[in-house]
C-alpha positions in Angstrom: 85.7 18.4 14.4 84.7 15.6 17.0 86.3 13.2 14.2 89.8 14.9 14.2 90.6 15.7 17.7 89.8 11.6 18.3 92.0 10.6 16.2 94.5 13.6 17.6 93.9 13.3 20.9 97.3 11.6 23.1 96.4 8.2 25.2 96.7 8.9 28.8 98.8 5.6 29.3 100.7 3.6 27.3 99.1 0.9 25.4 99.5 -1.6 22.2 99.1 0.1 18.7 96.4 -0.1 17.4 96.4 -1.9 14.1 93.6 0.3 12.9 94.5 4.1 14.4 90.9 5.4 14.9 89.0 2.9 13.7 87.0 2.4 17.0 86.6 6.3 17.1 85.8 6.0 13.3 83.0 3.2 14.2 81.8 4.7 17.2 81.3 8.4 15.7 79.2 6.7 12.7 77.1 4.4 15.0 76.9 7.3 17.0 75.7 9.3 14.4 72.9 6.4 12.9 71.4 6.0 16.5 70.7 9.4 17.0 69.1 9.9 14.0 67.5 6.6 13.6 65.7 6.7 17.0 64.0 10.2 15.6 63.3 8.6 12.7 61.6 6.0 14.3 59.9 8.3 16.9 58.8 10.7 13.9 57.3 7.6 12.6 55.6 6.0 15.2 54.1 9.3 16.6 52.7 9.3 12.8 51.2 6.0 12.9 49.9 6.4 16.4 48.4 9.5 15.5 46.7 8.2 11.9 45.7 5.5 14.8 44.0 7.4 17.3 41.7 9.5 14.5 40.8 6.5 12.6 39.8 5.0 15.9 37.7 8.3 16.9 36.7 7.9 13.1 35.1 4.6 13.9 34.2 5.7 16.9 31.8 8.2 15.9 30.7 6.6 12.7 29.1 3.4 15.1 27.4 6.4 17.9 26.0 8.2 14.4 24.5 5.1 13.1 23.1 3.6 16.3 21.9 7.5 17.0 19.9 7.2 13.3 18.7 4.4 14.0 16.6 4.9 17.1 15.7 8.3 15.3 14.2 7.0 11.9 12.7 3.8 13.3 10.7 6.2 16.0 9.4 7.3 12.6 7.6 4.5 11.6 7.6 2.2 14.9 4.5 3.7 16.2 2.5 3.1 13.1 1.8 -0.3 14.2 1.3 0.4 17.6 -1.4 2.8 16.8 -4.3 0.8 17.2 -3.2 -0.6 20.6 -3.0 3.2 21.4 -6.5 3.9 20.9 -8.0 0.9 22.7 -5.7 2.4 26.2 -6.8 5.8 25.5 -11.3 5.2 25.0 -11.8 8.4 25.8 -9.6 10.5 23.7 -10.6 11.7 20.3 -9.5 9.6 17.2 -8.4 13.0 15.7 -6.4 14.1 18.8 -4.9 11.0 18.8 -3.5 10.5 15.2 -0.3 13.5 17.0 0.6 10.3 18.0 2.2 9.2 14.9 2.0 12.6 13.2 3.4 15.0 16.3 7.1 13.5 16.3 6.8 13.7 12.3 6.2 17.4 12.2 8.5 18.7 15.3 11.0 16.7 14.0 11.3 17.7 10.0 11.0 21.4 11.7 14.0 21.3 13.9 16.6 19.7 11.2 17.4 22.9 9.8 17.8 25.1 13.5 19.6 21.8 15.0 22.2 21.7 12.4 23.0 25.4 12.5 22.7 25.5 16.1 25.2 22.1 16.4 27.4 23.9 14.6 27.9 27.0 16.6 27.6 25.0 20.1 29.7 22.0 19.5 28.5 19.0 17.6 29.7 16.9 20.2 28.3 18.6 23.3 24.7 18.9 21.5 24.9 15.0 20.4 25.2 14.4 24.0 22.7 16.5 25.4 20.1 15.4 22.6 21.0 11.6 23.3 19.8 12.2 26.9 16.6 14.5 25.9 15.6 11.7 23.6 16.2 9.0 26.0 13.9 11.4 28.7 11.6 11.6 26.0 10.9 8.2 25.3 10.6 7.9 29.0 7.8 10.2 29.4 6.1 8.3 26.2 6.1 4.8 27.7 4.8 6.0 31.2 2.9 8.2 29.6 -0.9 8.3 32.1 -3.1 9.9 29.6 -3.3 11.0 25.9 -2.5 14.6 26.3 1.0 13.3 27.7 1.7 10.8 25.1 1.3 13.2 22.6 3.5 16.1 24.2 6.1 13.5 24.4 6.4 12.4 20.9 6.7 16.3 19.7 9.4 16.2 22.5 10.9 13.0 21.2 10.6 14.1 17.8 12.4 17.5 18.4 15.3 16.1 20.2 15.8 13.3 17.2 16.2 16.1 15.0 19.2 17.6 17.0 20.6 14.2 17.2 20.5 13.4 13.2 22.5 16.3 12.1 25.2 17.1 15.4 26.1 13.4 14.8 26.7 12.7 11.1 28.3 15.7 11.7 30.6 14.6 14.0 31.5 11.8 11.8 32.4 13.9 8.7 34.7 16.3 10.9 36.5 13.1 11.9 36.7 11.1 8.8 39.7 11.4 5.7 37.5 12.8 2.6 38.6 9.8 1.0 36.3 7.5 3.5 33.2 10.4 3.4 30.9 8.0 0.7 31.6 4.6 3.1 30.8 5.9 6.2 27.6 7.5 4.5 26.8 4.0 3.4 26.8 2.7 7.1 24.8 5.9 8.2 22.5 5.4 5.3 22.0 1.5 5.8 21.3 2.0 9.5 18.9 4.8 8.6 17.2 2.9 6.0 17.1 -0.3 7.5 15.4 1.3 10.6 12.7 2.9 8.5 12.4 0.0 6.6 12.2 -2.3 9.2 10.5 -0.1 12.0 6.9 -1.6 11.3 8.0 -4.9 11.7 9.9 -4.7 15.1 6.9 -2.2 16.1 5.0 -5.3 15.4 7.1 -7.9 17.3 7.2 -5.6 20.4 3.3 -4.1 20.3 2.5 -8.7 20.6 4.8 -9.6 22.6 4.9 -6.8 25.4 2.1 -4.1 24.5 3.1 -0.8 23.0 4.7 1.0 26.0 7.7 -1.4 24.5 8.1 0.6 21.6 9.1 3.6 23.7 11.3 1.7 26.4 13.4 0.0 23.8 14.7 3.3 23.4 16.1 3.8 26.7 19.3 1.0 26.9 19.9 1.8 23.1 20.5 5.8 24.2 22.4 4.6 27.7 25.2 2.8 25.4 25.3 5.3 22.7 26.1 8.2 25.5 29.0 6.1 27.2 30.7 5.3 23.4 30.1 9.4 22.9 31.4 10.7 25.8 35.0 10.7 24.7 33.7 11.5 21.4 32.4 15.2 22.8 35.6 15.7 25.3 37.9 15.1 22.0 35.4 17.5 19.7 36.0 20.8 18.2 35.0 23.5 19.7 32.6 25.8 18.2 34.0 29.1 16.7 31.4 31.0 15.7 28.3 32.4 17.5 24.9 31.5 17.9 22.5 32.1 14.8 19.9 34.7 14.6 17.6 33.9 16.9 14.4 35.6 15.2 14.9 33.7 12.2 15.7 30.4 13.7 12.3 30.5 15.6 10.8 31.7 12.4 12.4 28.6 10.7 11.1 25.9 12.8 7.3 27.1 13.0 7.2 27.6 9.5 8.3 24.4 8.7 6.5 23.0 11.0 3.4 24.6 10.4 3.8 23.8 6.3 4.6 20.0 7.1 1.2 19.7 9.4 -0.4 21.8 6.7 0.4 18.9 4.0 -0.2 15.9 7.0 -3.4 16.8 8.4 -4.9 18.7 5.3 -6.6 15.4 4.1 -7.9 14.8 7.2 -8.9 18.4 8.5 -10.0 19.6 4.7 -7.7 20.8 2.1 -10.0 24.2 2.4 -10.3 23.8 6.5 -8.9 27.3 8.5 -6.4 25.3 10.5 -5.1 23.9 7.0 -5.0 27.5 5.7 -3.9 28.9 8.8 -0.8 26.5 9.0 0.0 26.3 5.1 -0.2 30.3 4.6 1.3 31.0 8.2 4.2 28.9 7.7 5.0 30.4 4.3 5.1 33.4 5.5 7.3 32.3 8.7 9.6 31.0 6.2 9.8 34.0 4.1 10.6 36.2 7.0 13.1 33.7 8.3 15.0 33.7 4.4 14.6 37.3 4.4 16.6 37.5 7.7 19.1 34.7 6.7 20.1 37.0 3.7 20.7 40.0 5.7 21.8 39.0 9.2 25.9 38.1 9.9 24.8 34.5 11.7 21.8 33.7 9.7 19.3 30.9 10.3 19.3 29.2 7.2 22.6 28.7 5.5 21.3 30.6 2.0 25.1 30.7 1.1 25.1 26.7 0.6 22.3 27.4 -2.1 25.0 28.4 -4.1 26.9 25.2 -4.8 24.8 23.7 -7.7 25.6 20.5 -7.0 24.0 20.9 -3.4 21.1 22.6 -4.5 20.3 19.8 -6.9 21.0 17.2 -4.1 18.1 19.1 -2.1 15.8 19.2 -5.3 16.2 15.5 -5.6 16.1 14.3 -2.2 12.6 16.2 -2.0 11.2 14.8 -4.8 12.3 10.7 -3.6 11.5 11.8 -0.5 7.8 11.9 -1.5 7.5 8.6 -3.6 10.1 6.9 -0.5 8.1 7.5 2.4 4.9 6.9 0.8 5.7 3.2 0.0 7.3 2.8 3.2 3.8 3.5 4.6 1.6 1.9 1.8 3.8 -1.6 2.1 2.9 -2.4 5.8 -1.2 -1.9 4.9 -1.3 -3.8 1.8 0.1 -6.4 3.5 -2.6 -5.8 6.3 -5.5 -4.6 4.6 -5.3 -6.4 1.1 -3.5 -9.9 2.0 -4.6 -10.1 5.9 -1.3 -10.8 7.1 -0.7 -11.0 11.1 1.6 -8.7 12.6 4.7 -10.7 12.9 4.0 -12.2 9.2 4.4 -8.9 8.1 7.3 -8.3 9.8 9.1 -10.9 8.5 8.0 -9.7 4.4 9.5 -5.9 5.4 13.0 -7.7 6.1 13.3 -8.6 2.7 13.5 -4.7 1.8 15.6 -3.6 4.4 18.3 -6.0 4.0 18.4 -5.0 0.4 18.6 -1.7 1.0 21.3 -2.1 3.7 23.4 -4.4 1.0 23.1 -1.8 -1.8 24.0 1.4 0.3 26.9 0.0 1.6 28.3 -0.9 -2.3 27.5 2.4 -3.6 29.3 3.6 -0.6 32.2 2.2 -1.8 32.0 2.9 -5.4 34.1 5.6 -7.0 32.8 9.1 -7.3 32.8 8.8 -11.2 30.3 6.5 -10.9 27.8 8.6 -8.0 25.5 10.4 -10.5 24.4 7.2 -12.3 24.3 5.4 -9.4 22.1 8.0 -8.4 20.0 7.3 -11.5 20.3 3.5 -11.3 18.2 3.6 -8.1 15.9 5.8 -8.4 14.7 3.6 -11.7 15.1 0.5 -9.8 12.3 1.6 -7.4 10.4 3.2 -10.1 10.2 -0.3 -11.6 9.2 -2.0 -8.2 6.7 0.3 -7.9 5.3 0.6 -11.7 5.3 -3.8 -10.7 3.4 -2.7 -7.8 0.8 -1.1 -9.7 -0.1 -3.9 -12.2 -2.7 -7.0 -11.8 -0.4 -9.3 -10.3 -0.7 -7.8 -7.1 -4.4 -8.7 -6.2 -5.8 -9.7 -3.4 -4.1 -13.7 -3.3 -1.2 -13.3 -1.2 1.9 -14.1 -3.3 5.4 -13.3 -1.3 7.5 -14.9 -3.5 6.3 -14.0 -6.7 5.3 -10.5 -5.9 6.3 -9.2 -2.6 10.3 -10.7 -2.7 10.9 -8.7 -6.2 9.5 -5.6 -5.2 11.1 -5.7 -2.2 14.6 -6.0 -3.8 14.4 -3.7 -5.9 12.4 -1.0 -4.4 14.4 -1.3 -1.0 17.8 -1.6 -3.3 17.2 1.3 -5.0 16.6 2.9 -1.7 19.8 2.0 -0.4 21.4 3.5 -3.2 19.8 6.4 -4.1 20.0 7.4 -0.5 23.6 7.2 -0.1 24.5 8.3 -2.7 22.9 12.2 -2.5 23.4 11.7 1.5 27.8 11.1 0.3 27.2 14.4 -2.5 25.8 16.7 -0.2 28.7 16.0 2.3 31.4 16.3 -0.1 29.7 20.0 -1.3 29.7 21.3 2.5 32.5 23.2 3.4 34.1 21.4 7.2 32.5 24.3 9.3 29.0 23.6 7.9 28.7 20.3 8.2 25.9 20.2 10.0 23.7 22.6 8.6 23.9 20.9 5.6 23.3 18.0 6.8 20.2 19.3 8.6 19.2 21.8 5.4 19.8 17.9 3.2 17.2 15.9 5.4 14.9 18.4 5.8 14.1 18.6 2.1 13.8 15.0 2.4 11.4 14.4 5.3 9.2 17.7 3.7 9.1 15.5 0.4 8.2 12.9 2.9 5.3 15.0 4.2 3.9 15.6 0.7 3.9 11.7 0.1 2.3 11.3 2.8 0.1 13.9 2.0 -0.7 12.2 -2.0 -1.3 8.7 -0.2 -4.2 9.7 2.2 -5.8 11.8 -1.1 -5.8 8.8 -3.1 -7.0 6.8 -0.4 -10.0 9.5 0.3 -10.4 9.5 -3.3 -11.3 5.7 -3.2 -12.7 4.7 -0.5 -14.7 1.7 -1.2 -12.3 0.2 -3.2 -9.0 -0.4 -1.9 -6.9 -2.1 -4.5 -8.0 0.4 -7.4 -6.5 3.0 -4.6 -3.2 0.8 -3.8 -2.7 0.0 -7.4 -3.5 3.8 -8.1 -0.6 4.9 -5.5 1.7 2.9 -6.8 1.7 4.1 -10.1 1.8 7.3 -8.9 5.4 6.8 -7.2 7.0 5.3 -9.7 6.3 8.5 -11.4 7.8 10.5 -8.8 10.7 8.4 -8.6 11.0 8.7 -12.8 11.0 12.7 -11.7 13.5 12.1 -9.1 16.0 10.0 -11.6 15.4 12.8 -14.0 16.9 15.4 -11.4 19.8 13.0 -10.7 21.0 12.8 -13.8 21.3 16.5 -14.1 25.3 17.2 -14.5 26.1 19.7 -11.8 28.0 22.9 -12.6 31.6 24.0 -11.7 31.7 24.3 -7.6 31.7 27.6 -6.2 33.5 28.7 -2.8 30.9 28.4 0.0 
C-alpha cells in the first residue's frame, strides 16, 4: 500500500517529469525496506556473537580459577612430605606419632569431605562455596605457617585439608556448568595436568622452599596464590547459577564424612598403630558402619547425602571402580619416587626436585592430548595409560634399579612413562565421569569421582608402609617389592578400563 499511494499521490507544486515516474519512491521503499531489516539482522547477529563471547570468556574464566584452585589443593598433598623432618626438629618436644597428622591429618579430612562438599556445592551455589572455601583455605594456611606449637599445626592442616575438599569439587564444577559439552574432555585435560603436575611436582617445590626459606614457606606460598584466584572468581560467583534445590540430609552428610574419614585413617595409620590396634578397629568398623547408615539414609531420604542415583549410570560406576583401583598404585609411587631417590641414591633435596620434573611434565603433555582426542578413542586411551605406568613400574621393579644412581638410564624412562600414563589415564576417567553427570549434579559427581580416588589413594598408601614394615633391613628388596606390586594394580586398573560400559540410563 505505501508503494501505490507514492506513486498516486499529486506533487504539491509543479515540477519537471520525471523520466522515471516513481522510481525514487521505487528505490527508496526497497532501500528502505533492506535497512530495516538488515540492521536486525546485524543486531540478531552481533548480540549472538557477543553472547557466544561473554560465555566462552566466563568459560576460560573459570577453567584458569579451577586449575590454579587444584593446584594449591593437590600439591598441599604432597608438599609437606618433604618438610617433614624440618617439622620435627621445630617441634622436640612433640611425639613422633602425634606429629605424623602432619602429613596425614589434611589427607584424611580432606578425602572425607569430597563427597558432602560436592553435594553441599551443589545445593548452595558452586560459585558462592568456591569463594568461601578459597578464603578458608587461604586462613588455613595462615594458621599453619604461624602455627606456635604442634597441637596448632596439626588442627590446621585437618582445617586446610577440609576446606581443599570444598574447593576441588564447587570449582571443576563451575567449569562444567560453563563450558559447551563439546570442550568438557579439554578443559579436563587442563584441570587434570594442573592437578597432576602439582602432585607430581609437590616434593620438589616442597624441597626448594623447606632450603631456601624453612618450612613455614610451604604454607605461606599459599596465601598470594588464593588472593589472585579470589579476585579472577569474584565475577565468576556474581554471574553463577543459583542453587535450586535444598540442602542435603544433614544426618547422613555428617555420617558421610566421619565414616570416610574414620575408614581412610583406619587404612593410614593401621601400619603404624597395628593392623589389630583398638583405634584401628575402632575407626575401620566405626566408619563402616557410619557409612552404612549414611547409604541407608541416602536411599530413603528426598535430599540424600550420597547421590546413590548416579550409581546407576554404568559407565560412572565403572569410572569410580577404576579410579579406586589407580588410585592405589598412583599415589603410592608418587610417594615411593621421592625416597628412593633419598634413601637408595642419596640425592639432596633440590637434586631430587629436579628428577620429579621429568614426570610431571610428561604427565601435563599427555593429559592435555588425550583431552583433545575424540571420545571414540577415551576407553583405550584409558587402557593405554594405565599399561604405560604398569610398565614403568614392572621397570621399576627389576635389577637395573640398584643402588648406582642412573637418571638417564633409569629414572628419565620411568618417569615418562609412568607420569604419561598418569596424565592420561587421569583425564581421561576425570572427562567420562563428567560427561555421565547430569548439569545439576555436577559436583557431587565430581566429589563422589575423587573420593574413590584419594580412598584408593589411602589403601596405597596403606600397601607401601606394609611392605616397607615387612622389610625393614633391607630397603631395595622392599622398593623393588613395591614396585612390582603396582604395576599389578595398574594391570587391574587397565583391566577395568577396558570394560565396555552399558547403554546410559536417565539419572
Amino acid at each position: 500500500m505505501t508503494e501505490i499511494s507514492a506513486q498516486q499521490t499529486p506533487a504539491p507544486s509543479p515540477t519537471p517529469p520525471d523520466p522515471h515516474p516513481g522510481g525514487d519512491a521505487h528505490a527508496g521503499i526497497a532501500h528502505s525496506g533492506a535497512n530495516s531489516s538488515a540492521p536486525q539482522s546485524l543486531s540478531t547477529e552481533q548480540s549472538a556473537a557477543a553472547t557466544d563471547a561473554a560465555a566462552s570468556r566466563a568459560a576460560r574464566r573459570a577453567l584458569l580459577v579451577a586449575c590454579g584452585a587444584a593446584f594449591v589443593a593437590f600439591l598441599d598433598l604432597s608438599v609437606v612430605n618433604i618438610a617433614f623432618p624440618a617439622i620435627t626438629r621445630d617441634f622436640p618436644g612433640a611425639a613422633p606419632t602425634a606429629l605424623t597428622w602432619v602429613v596425614s591429618g589434611y589427607a584424611v579430612a580432606f578425602a572425607a569431605l569430597l563427597t558432602p562438599a560436592g553435594q553441599l556445592a551443589d545445593a548452595l551455589g558452586r560459585g558462592r562455596v568456591f569463594l568461601a572455601a578459597l578464603a578458608g583455605f587461604a586462613l588455613t594456611s595462615l594458621l599453619c605457617a604461624v602455627a606456635p606449637g604442634a597441637e596448632w599445626l596439626i588442627a590446621g592442616r585437618f582445617l586446610q585439608g577440609a576446606t581443599a575438599a570444598f574447593l576441588i569439587p564447587a570449582g571443576l564444577g563451575l567449569v562444567l556448568s560453563v563450558t559447551p559439552p563439546a570442550r568438557i574432555g579439554v578443559a579436563m585435560a587442563a584441570w587434570t595436568a594442573a592437578g597432576g603436575f602439582a602432585a607430581t611436582i609437590g616434593p620438589a617445590i616442597g624441597g626448594a622452599l623447606v632450603e631456601w626459606f624453612g618450612w613455614r614457606s610451604v604454607f605461606v606460598i599459599n596465601l598470594p596464590i588464593a588472593a589472585l584466584l579470589i579476585m579472577l572468581g569474584l565475577r565468576l560467583a556474581a554471574g553463577a547459577e543459583r542453587p535450586g534445590a535444598g540442602l542435603p540430609d544433614p544426618v547422613g552428610t555428617v555420617a558421610t564424612a566421619l565414616g570416610i574419614g574414620a575408614v581412610v585413617a583406619a587404612v593410614t595409620e593401621g601400619q603404624r598403630w597395628g593392623w589389630g590396634d583398638w583405634r584401628t578397629l575402632v575407626c575401620g568398623l566405626g566408619g563402616l558402619a557410619l557409612l552404612a547408615v549414611a547409604l541407608w539414609r541416602s536411599r530413603r531420604h528426598p535430599r540424600p547425602a550420597i547421590a546413590v542415583g548416579l550409581w546407576r549410570s554404568h559407565r560412572y560406576a565403572l569410572v569410580n571402580a577404576t579410579s579406586f583401583v589407580f588410585g592405589a598404585t598412583m599415589f603410592a609411587w608418587l610417594l615411593a619416587g621421592p625416597l628412593w631417590l633419598d634413601r637408595v641414591w642419596q640425592y639432596s633435596v633440590l637434586e631430587s626436585a629436579g628428577a620429579m620434573t621429568f614426570g610431571a611434565i610428561a604427565s601435563m603433555v599427555t593429559a592435555v592430548l588425550a583431552g583433545r582426542a575424540p571420545d571414540a578413542w577415551q576407553r583405550w586411551l584409558g587402557v593405554l595409560g594405565a599399561l604405560m605406568f604398569a610398565a614403568a613400574t614392572l621397570f621399576m621393579s627389576t635389577d637395573t634399579w640398584n643402588t648406582t644412581p642412573a637418571l638417564w638410564s633409569a629414572w628419565l624412562p620411568a618417569g615418562l612413562l609412568g607420569g604419561g600414563g598418569i596424565g592420561i589415564i587421569v583425564t581421561v576417567l576425570g572427562t567420562t565421569a563428567a560427561k555421565s553427570l547430569p548439569p545439576q549434579r555436577f559436583a557431587a559427581g565430581v566429589g563422589m569421582n575423587l573420593t574413590s580416588r584419594q580412598s584408593g589413594g589411602a589403601l596405597g598408601v596403606a600397601i607401601l608402609a606394609a611392605v616397607f614394615a615387612a622389610h625393614p633391613t633391607d630397603g631395595l628388596t622392599a622398593f623393588h617389592t613395591l614396585f612390582a606390586i603396582c604395576a599389578a594394580i595398574a594391570v587391574a586398573a587397565a583391566v577395568l578400563a577396558a570394560v565396555p560400559a552399558r547403554a546410559e540410563e536417565n539419572l
